[in-house]
LUMBA-652198 format. One record per residue (C-alpha): y, x, z; residue in three letters. Coordinates in steps of 0.5 Angstrom, whole numbers, padded with zeros to 4 digits, always signed. Last residue first. Layout:
BEGIN
YXZala;...
END
This chain:
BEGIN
+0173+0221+0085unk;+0173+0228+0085unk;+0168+0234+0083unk;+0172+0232+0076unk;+0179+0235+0079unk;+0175+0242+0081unk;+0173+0243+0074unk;+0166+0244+0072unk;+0166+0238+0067unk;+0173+0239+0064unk;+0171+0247+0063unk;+0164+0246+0061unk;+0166+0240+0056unk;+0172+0245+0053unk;+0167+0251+0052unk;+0161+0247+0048unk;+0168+0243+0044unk;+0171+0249+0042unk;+0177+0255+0042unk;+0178+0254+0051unk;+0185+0257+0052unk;+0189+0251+0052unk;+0183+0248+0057unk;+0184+0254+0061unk;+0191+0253+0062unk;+0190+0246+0063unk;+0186+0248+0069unk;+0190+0252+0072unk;+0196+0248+0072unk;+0193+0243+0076unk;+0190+0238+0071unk;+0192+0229+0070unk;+0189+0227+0065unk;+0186+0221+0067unk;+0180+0227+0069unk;+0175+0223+0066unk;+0177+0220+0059unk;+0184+0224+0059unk;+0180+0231+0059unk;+0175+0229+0055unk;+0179+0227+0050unk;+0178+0232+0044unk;+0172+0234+0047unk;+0168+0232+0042unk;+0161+0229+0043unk;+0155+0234+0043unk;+0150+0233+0039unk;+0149+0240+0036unk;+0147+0243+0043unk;+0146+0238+0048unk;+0141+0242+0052unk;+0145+0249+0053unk;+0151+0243+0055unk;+0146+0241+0060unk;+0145+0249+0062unk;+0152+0250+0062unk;+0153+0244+0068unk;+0148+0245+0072unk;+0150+0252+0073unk;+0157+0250+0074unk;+0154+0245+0079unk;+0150+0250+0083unk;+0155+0256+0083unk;+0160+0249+0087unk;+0153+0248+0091unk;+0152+0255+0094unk;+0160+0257+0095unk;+0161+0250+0099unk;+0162+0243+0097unk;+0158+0237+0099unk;+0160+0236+0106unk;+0167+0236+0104unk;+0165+0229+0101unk;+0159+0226+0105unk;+0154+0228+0109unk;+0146+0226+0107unk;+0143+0221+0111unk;+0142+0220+0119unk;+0135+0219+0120unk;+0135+0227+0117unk;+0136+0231+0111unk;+0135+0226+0106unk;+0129+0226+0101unk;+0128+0219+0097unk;+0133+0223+0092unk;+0133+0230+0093unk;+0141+0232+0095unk;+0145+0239+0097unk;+0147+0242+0090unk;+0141+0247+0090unk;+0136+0241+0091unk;+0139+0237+0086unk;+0139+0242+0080unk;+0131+0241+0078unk;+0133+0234+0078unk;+0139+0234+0074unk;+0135+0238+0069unk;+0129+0233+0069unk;+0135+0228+0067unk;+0136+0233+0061unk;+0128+0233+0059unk;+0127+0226+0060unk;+0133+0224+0056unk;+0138+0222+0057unk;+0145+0225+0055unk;+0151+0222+0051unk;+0154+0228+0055unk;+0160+0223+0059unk;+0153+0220+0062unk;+0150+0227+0063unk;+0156+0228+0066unk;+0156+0222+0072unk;+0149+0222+0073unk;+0150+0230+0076unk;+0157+0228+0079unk;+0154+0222+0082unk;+0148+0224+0084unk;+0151+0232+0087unk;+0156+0227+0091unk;+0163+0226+0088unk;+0168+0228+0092unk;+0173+0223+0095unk;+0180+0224+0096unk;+0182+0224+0088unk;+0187+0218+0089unk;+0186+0215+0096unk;+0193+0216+0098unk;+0197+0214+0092unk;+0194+0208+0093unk;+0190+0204+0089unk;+0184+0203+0094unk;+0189+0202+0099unk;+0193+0195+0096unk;+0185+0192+0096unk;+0182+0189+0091unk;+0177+0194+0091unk;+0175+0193+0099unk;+0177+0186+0098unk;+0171+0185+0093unk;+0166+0189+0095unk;+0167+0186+0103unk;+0166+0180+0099unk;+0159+0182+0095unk;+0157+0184+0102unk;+0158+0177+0105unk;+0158+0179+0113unk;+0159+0172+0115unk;+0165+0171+0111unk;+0169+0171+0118unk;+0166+0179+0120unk;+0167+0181+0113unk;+0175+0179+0114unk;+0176+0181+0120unk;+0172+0188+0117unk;+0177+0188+0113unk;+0183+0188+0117unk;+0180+0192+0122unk;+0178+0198+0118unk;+0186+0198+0115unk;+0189+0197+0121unk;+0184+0204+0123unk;+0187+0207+0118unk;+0181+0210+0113unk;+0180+0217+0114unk;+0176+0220+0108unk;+0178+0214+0103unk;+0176+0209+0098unk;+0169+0208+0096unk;+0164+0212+0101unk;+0169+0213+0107unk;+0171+0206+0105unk;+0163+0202+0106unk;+0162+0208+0112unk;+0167+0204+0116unk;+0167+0198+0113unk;+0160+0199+0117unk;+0162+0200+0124unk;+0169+0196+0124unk;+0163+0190+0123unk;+0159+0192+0128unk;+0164+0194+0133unk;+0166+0188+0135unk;+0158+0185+0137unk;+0155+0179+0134unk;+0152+0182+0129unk;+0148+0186+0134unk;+0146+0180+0138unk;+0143+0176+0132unk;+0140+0182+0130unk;+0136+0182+0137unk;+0136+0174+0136unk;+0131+0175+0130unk;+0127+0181+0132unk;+0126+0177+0139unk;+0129+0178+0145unk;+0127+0172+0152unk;+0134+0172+0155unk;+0140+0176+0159unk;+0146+0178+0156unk;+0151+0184+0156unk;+0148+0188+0150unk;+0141+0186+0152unk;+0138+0184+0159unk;+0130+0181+0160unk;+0127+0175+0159unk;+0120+0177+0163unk;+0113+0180+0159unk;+0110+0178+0153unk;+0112+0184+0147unk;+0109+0184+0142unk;+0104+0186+0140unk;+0098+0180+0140unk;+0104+0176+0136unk;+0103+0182+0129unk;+0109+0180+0124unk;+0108+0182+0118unk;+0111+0188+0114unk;+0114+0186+0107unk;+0112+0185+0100unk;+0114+0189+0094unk;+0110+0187+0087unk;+0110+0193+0083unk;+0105+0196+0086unk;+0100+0192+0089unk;+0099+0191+0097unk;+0096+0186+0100unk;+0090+0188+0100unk;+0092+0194+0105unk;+0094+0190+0110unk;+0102+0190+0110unk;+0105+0194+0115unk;+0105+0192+0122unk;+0110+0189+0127unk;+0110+0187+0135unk;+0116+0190+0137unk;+0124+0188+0136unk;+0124+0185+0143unk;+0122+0191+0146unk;+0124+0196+0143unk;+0132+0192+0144unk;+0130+0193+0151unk;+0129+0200+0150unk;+0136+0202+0147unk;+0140+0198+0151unk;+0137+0201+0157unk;+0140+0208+0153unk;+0147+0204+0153unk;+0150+0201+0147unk;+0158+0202+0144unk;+0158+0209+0144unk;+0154+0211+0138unk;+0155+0207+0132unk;+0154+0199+0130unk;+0150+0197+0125unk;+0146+0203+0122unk;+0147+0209+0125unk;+0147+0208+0132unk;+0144+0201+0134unk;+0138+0201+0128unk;+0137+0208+0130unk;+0136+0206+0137unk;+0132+0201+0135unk;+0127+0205+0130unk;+0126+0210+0135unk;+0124+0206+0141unk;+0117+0205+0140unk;+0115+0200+0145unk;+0109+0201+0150unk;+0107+0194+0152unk;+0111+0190+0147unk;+0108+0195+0142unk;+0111+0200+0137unk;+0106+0203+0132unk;+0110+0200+0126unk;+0116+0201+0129unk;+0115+0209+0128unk;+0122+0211+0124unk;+0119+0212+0118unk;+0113+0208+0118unk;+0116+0201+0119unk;+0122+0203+0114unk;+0118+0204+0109unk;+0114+0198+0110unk;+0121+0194+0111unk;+0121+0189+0117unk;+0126+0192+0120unk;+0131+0193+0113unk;+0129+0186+0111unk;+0131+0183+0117unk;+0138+0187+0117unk;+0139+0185+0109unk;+0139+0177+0112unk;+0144+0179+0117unk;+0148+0183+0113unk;+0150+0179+0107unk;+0147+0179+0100unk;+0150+0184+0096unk;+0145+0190+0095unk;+0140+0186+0097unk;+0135+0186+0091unk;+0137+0194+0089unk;+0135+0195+0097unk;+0129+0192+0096unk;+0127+0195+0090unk;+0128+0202+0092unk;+0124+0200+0098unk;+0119+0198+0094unk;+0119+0206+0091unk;+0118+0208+0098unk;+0112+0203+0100unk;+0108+0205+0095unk;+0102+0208+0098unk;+0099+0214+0098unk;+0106+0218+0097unk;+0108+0219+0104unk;+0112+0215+0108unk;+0114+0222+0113unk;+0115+0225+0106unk;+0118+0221+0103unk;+0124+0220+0107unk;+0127+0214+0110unk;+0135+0212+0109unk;+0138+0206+0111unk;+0145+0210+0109unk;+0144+0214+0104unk;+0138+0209+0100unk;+0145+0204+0102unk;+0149+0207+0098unk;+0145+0209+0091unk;+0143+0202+0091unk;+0150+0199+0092unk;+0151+0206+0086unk;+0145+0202+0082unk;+0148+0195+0083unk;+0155+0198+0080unk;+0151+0201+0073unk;+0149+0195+0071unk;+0148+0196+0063unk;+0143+0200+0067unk;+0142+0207+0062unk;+0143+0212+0067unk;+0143+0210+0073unk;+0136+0208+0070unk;+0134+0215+0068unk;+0135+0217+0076unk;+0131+0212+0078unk;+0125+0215+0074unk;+0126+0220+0075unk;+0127+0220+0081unk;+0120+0217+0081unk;+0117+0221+0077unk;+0118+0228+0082unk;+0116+0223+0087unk;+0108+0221+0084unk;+0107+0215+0087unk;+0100+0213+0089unk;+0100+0205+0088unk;+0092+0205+0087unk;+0092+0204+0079unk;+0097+0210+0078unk;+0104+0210+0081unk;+0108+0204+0081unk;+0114+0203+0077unk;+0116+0198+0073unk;+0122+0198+0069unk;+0129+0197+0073unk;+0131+0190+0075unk;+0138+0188+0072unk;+0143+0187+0077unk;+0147+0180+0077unk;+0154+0180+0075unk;+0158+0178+0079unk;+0160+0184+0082unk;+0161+0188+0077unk;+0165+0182+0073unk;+0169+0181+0079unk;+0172+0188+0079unk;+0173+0189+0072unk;+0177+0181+0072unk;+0182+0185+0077unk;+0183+0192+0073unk;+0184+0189+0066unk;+0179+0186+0061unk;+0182+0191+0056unk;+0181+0196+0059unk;+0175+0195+0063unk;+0172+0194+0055unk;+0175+0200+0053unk;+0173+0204+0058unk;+0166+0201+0057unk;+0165+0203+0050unk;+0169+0210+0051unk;+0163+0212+0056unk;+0165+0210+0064unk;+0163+0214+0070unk;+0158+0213+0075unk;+0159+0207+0078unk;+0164+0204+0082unk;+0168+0210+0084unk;+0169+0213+0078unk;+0169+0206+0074unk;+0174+0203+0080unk;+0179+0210+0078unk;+0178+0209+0071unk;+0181+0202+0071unk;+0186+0203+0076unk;+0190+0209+0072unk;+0189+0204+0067unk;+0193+0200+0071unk;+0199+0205+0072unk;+0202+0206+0078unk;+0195+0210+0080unk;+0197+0216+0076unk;+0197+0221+0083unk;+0200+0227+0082unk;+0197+0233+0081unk;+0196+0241+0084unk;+0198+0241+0091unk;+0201+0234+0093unk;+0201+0227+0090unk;+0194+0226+0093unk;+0192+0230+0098unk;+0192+0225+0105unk;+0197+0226+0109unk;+0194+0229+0115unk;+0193+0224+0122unk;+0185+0223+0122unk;+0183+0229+0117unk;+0184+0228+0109unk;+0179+0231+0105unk;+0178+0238+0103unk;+0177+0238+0095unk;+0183+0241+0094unk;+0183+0246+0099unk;+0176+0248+0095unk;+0180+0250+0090unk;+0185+0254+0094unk;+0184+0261+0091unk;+0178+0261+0087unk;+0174+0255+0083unk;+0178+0255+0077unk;+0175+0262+0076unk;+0168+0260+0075unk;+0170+0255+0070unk;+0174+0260+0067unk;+0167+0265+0067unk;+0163+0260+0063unk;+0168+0259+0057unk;+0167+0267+0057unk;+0160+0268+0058unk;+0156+0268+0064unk;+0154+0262+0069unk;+0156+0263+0075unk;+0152+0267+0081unk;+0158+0273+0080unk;+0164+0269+0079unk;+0162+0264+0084unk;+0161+0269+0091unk;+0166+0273+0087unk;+0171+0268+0087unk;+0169+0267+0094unk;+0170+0258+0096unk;+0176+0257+0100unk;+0176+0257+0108unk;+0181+0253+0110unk;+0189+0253+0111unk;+0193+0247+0111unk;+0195+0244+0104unk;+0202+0248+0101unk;+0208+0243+0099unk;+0212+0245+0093unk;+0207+0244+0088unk;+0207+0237+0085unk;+0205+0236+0078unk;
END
């Protein structure tokens, strides 16, 4: 283990700030304690031009060897890996696991529609959502779907809950989760949920709602700076005239899309968008977007700051974003190339992620053995201290990533969480023999596995390993 070489300064977390809202008791205390001096430095992710933290600080990165591999693409790729599954990676090696997440057909969820009418309750929802991550044997459709739910994101609140709009959306992102941009595109604008929520559904060819087709350029497809604000109106025009269904068309389970209304929409003289002039319709419109450089370099983006790296190289984007764009933007082949990638397994991306609040959460009660409904409730009534409310994001742009997530608020929030799910577990706690090993490949920092040698029992053992820095990485 590396400690020659000193991170850049940054604010830490407050030992105090931990230790004095922290869990109490021994076990619980060390685990706090792991959190002082440059604990959060070791979560900071890399900025543009700074080495990255792998193989500097506390650890080095194991990535050489192919069960490194294996347990990073698990990581990273679904929520964690039990022994039974690891043991099937491994025996399959790292290349044969990555084509069979991605060619394995998702399995759907159990239904879910609310009462007869379709009205939604949204604390049974997550939970709902929540328990199948857990018990999906097809974990990898469930972190597309977590993906996607962040970056097409809407919000319960402004949809509502008299219909089912929000958990169709759920369904559909599963469902296109690997298809190609285009067709997800279509899907994701003429969506009930997403017509609500940014405003499409009242837009008109004669008052058009410029909501939807801003977000659709800035956060969606192709990032700020590469449209004008003439740009963003004429793309409302051509994208109006949509409805949400009618209401006889609505059953709970069964999603449907918008329908497109001809008398609103937009009737007046072709018109310039991005360059070209021409009469605009949704089709052409999202044609139009695909056909711009910055889309593809745009969504690569977000895919590997999600899965591989904070700052991604700029060659390293337009590598696969070339390679996206010639597959017709193929989803499931950007996946592949992004796992199968020489930077995935580098030294540089190790550990230079950090789990989002779901994916830690989901992650532990996994390594735990841990699914019932009370023990997923425990998950859901820690969420909102640790930053992310499933259908609730913040704003249009999602939820922030990796050193977003960590502060001396949410770092008490995980390790409160963590001994209250212990509390849950009791006498069926699996060992702790190999917990550090399982999900931490381990690889310790000095102050970690000094506590661990110091730990007497499997309770105090599985709080030190799930409440660690290392385990708030991917």
């Amino acid at each position: 283990m590396s400690t020659a070489e000193r991170l850049p300064q940054r604010p830490a977390v407050s030992r105090r700030a931990v230790l004095g809202a922290a869990v109490v008791g021994g076990a619980g205390v060390a685990a706090a304690r792991l959190w002082g001096g440059a604990a959060l430095d070791r979560l900071a992710p890399a900025r543009a031009g700074q080495a990255n933290l792998a193989g500097r600080g506390d650890w080095n990165s194991p990535l050489g060897g192919e069960s490194a591999q294996v347990a990073q693409l698990l990581r990273r790729a679904t929520f964690g890996a039990g022994p039974a599954e690891l043991e099937k990676a491994l025996s399959d090696g790292f290349s044969k696991t990555v084509d069979r997440l991605i060619e394995t057909k998702y399995a759907p969820p159990p239904a879910f529609g609310g009462d007869a009418a379709g009205r939604l309750n949204v604390g049974q929802l997550q939970q709902w959502w929540v328990t199948h991550m857990l018990t999906s044997p097809t974990p990898f459709a469930e972190r597309m779907t977590l993906f996607w739910h962040g970056h097409f994101t809407s919000d319960f609140r402004k949809v509502g809950l008299q219909t089912p709009f929000i958990y169709w959306q759920n369904l559909t992102w599963r469902d296109m989760a690997l298809g190609d941009l285009r067709t997800m595109l279509k899907r994701v604008t003429t969506d009930p949920a997403m017509l609500r929520y940014l405003d499409l559904a009242t837009s008109t060819g004669a008052s058009p709602n410029e909501n939807y087709s801003r977000e659709l350029m800035e956060l969606f497809t192709m990032g700020p700076g590469n449209y004008t604000e003439d740009d963003v109106r004429a793309a409302a025009k051509g994208l109006a005239g949509w409805v949400e269904p009618r209401p006889a068309a609505i059953t709970p389970d069964q999603p449907v899309a918008g329908t497109f209304a001809p008398q609103r929409a937009y009737k007046g003289a072709a018109f310039k968008y991005l360059g070209k002039t021409a009469q605009w319709n949704t089709d052409s419109v999202l044609d139009q977007i695909l056909a711009q450089t910055a889309t593809a370099p745009f969504v690569v983006t977000k895919v590997l700051q999600n899965f591989v790296m904070p700052a991604p190289s700029k060659d390293y984007v337009n590598r696969l974003a070339a390679g996206f764009k010639s597959s017709k933007y193929d989803v499931k082949t950007l996946m592949r190339e992004v796992f199968k990638s020489p930077e995935f397994v580098s030294a540089t991306a190790y550990r230079s992620l950090v789990k989002s609040p779901t994916e830690f959460m989901v992650h532990a009660l996994r390594a735990l053995g841990a699914q019932s409904a009370a023990q997923v409730r425990l998950a859901l009534a820690a969420a909102p201290n640790l930053g992310q409310v499933l259908f609730d994001p913040p704003d249009v742009g999602g939820w922030p990533n990796n050193e977003a997530w960590i502060s001396s608020n949410t770092v008490v929030g995980r390790v409160n969480f963590v001994s209250s799910l212990l509390d849950s577990v009791k006498a069926a706690l699996p060992s702790a023999k190999d917990a550090h090993r399982q999900h931490l490949d381990g690889v310790l920092s000095p102050q970690t596995a000094a506590a661990l040698n110091q730990a007497t029992d499997d309770h105090n053992r599985w709080l030190l390993v799930l409440a660690s820095p290392e385990f708030q990485l991917k």
